[in-house]
N, CA, C and O atoms as a GROMACS GRO file, in nm:
protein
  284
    1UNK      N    1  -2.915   0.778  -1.418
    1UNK     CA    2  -2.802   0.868  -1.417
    1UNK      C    3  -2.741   0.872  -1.557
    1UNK      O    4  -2.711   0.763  -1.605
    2UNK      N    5  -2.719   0.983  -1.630
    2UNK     CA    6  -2.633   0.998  -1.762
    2UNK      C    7  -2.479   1.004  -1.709
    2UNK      O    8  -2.443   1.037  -1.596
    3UNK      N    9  -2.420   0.973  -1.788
    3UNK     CA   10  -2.308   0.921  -1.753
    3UNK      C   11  -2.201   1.005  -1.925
    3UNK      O   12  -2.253   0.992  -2.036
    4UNK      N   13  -2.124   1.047  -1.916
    4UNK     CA   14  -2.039   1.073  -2.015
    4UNK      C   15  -1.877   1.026  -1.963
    4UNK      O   16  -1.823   0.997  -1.856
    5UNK      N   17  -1.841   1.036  -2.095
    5UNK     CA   18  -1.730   0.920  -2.138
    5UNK      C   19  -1.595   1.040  -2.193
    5UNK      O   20  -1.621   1.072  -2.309
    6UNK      N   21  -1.535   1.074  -2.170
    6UNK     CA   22  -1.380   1.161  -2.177
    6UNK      C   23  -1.257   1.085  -2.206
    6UNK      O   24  -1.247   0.970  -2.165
    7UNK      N   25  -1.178   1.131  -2.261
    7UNK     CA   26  -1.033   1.050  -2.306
    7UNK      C   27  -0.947   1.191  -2.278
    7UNK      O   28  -0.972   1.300  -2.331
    8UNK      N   29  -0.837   1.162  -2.181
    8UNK     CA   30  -0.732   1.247  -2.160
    8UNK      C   31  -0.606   1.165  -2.148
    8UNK      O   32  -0.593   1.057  -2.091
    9UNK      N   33  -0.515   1.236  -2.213
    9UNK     CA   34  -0.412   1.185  -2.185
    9UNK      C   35  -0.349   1.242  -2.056
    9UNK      O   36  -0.376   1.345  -1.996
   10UNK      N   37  -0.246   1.133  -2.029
   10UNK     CA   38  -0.205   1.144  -1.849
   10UNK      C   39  -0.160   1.287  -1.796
   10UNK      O   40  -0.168   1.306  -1.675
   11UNK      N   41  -0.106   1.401  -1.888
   11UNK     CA   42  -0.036   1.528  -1.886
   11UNK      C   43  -0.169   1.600  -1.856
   11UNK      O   44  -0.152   1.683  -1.766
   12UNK      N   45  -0.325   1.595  -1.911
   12UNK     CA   46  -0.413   1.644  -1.921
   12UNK      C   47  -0.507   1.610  -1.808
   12UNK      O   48  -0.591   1.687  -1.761
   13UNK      N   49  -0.485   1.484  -1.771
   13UNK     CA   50  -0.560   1.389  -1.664
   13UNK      C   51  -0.463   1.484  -1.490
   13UNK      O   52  -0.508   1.519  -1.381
   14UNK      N   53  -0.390   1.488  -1.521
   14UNK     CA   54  -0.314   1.528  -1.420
   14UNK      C   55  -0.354   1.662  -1.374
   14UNK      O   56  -0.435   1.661  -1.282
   15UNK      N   57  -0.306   1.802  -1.427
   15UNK     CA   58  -0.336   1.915  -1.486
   15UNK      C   59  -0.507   1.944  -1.424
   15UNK      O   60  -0.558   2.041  -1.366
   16UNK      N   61  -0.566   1.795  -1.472
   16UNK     CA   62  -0.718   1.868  -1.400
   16UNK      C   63  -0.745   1.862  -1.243
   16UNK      O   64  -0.812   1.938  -1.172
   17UNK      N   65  -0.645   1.708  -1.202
   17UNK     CA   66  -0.649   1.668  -1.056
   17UNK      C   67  -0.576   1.776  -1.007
   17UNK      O   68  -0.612   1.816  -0.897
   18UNK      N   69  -0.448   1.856  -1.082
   18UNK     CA   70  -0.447   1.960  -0.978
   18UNK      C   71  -0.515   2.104  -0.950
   18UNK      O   72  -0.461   2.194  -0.884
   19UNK      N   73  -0.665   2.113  -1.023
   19UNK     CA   74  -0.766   2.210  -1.029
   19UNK      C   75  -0.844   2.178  -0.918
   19UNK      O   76  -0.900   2.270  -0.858
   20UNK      N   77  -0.860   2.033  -0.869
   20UNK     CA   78  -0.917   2.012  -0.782
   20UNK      C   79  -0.886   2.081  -0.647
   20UNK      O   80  -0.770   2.098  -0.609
   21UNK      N   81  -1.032   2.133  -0.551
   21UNK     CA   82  -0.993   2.168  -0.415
   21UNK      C   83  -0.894   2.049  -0.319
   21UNK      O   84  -0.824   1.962  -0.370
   22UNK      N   85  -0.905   2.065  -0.222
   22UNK     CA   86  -0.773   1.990  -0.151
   22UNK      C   87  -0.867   1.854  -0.116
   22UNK      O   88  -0.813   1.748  -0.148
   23UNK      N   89  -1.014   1.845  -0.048
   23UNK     CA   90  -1.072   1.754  -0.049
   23UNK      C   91  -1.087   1.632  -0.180
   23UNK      O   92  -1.077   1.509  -0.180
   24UNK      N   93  -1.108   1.707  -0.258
   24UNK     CA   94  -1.138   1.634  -0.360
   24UNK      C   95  -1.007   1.546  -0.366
   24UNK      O   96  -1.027   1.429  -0.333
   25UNK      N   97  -0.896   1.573  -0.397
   25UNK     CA   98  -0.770   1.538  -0.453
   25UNK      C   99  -0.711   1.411  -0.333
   25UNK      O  100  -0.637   1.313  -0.343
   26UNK      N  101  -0.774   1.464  -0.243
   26UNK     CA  102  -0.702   1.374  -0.102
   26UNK      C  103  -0.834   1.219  -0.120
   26UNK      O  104  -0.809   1.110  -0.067
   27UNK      N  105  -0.949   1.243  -0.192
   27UNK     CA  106  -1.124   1.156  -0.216
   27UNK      C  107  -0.973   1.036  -0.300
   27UNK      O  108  -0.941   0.919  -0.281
   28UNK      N  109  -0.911   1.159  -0.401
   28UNK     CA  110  -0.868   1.005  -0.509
   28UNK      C  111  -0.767   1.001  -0.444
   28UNK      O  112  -0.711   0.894  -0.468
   29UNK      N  113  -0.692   1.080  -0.350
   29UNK     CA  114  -0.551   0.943  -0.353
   29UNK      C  115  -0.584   0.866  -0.227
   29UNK      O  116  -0.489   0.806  -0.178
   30UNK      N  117  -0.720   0.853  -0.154
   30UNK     CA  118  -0.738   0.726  -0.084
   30UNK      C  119  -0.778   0.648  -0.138
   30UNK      O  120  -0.768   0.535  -0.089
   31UNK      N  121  -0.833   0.661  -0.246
   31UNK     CA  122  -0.882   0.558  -0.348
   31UNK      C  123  -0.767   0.542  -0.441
   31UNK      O  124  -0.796   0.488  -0.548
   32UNK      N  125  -0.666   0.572  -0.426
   32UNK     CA  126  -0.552   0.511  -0.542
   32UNK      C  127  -0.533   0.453  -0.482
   32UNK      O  128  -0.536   0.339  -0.528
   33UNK      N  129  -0.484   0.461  -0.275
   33UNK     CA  130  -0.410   0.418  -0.204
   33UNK      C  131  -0.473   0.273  -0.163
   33UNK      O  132  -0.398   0.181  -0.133
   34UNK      N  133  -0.603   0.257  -0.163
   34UNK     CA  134  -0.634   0.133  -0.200
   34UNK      C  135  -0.616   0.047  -0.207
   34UNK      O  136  -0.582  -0.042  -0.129
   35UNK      N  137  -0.652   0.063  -0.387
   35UNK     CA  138  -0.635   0.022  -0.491
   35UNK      C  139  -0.477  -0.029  -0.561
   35UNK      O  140  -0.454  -0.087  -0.667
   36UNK      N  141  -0.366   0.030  -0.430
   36UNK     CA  142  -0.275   0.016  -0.492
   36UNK      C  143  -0.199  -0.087  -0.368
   36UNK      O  144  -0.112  -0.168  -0.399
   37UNK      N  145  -0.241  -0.072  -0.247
   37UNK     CA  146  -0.213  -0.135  -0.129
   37UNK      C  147  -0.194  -0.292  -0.173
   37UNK      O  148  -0.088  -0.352  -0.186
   38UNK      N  149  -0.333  -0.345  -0.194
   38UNK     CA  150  -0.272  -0.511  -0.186
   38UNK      C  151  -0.191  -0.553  -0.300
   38UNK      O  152  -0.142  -0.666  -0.290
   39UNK      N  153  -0.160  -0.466  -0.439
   39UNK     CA  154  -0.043  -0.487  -0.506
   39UNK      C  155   0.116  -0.459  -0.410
   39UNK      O  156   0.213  -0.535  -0.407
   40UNK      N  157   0.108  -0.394  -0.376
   40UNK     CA  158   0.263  -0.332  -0.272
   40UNK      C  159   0.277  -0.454  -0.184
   40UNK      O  160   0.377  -0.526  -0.180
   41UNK      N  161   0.149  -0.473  -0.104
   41UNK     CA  162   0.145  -0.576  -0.004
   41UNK      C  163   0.227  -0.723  -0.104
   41UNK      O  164   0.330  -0.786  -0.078
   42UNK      N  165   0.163  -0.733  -0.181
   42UNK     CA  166   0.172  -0.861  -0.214
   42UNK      C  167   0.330  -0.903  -0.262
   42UNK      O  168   0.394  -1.008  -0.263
   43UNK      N  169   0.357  -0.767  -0.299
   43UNK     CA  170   0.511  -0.747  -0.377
   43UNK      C  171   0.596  -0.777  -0.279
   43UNK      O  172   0.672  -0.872  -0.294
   44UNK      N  173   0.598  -0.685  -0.139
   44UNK     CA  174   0.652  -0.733  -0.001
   44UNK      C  175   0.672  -0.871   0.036
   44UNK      O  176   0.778  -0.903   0.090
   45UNK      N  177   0.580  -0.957   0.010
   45UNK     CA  178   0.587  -1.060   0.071
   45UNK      C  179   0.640  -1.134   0.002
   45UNK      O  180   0.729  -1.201   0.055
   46UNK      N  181   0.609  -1.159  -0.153
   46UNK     CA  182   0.761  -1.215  -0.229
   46UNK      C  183   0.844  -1.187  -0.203
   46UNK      O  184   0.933  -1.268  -0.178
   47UNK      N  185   0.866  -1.010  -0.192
   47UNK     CA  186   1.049  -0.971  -0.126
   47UNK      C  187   1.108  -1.045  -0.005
   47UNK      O  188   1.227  -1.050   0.027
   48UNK      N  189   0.998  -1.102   0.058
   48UNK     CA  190   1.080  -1.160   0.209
   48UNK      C  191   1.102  -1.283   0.219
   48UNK      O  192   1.179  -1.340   0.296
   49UNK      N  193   1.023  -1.333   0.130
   49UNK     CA  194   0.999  -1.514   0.121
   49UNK      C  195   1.147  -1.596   0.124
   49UNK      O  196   1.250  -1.591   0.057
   50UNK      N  197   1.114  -1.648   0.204
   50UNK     CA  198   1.253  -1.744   0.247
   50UNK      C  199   1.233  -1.873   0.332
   50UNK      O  200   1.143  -1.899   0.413
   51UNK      N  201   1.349  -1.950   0.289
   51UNK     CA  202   1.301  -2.084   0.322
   51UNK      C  203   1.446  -2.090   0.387
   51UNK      O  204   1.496  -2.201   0.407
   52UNK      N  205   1.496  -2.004   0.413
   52UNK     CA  206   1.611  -1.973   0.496
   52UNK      C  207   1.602  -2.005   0.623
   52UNK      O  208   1.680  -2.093   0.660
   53UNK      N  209   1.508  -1.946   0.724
   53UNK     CA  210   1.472  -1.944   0.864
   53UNK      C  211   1.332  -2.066   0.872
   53UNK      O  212   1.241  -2.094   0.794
   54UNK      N  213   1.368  -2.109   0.988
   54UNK     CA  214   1.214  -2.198   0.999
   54UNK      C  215   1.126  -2.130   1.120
   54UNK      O  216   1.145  -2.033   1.194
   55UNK      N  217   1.044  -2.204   1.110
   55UNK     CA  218   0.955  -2.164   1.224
   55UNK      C  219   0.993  -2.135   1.379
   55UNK      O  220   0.979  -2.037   1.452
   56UNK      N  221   1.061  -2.295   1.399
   56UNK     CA  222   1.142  -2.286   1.598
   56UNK      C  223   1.240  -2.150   1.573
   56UNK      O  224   1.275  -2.088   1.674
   57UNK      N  225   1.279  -2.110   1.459
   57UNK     CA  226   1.407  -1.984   1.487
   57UNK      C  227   1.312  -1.884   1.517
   57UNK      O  228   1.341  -1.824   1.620
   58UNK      N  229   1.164  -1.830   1.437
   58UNK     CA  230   1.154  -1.713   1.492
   58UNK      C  231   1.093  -1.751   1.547
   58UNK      O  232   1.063  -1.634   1.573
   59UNK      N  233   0.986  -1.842   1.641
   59UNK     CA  234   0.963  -1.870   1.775
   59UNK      C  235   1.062  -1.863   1.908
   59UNK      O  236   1.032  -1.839   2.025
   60UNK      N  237   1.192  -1.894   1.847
   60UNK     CA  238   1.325  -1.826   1.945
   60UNK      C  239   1.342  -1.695   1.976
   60UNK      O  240   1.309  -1.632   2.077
   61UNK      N  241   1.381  -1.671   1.907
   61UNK     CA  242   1.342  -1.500   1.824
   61UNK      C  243   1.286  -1.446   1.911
   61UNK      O  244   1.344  -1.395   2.007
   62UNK      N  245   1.166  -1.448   1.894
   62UNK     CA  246   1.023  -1.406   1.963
   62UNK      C  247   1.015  -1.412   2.088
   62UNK      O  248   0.985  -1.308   2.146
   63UNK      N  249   1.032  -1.499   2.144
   63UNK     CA  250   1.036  -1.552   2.268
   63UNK      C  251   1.149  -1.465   2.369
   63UNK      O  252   1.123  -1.407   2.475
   64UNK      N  253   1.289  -1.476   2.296
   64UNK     CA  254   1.410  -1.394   2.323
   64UNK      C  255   1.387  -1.241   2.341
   64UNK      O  256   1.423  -1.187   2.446
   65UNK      N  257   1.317  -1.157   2.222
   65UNK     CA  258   1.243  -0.999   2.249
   65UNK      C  259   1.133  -0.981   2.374
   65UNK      O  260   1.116  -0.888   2.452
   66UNK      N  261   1.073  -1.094   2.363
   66UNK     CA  262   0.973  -1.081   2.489
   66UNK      C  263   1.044  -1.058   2.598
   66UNK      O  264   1.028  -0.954   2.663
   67UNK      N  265   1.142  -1.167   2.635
   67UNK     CA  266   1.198  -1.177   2.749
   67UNK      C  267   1.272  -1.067   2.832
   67UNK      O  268   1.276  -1.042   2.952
   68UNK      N  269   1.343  -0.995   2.689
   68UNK     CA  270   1.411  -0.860   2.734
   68UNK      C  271   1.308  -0.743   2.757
   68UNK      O  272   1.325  -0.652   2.839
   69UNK      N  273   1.188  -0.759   2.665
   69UNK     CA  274   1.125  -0.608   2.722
   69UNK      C  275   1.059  -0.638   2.856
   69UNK      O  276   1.001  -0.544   2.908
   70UNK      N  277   1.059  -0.773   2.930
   70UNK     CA  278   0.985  -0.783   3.032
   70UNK      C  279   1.054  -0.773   3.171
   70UNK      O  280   1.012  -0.761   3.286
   71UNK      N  281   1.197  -0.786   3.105
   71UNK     CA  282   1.311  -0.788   3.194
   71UNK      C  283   1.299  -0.639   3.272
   71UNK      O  284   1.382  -0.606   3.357
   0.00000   0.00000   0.00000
């Protein structure tokens, strides 16, 4: 396979993704979405990290929601 090599800047890079048909454009943003997922993911889970609550609380917790939707 030949392969060529392009340099665009992001205004120009952009500009072409929106020349693209609708398939095409939806090909890269599942592949951004990705690619960008276990960064977000990972960011989330620092955001929540806490040594605030222990384990028996949301096993309470838990236990307590069950109880009412079964009610």
């Amino acid at each position: 396979m030949n392969t060529i090599q392009i340099e665009l800047d992001k205004k120009q890079f952009l500009k072409s993704i929106r020349k693209l048909d609708e398939k095409d454009r939806l090909e890269i943003y599942n592949e951004l979405k990705k690619s960008l997922f276990p960064q977000r993911f990972e960011k989330l889970l620092e955001s929540t990290k806490t040594d605030k609550i222990t384990f028996d609380e949301i096993t309470e917790e838990v236990e307590s929601v069950r109880k009412e939707r079964y009610e």
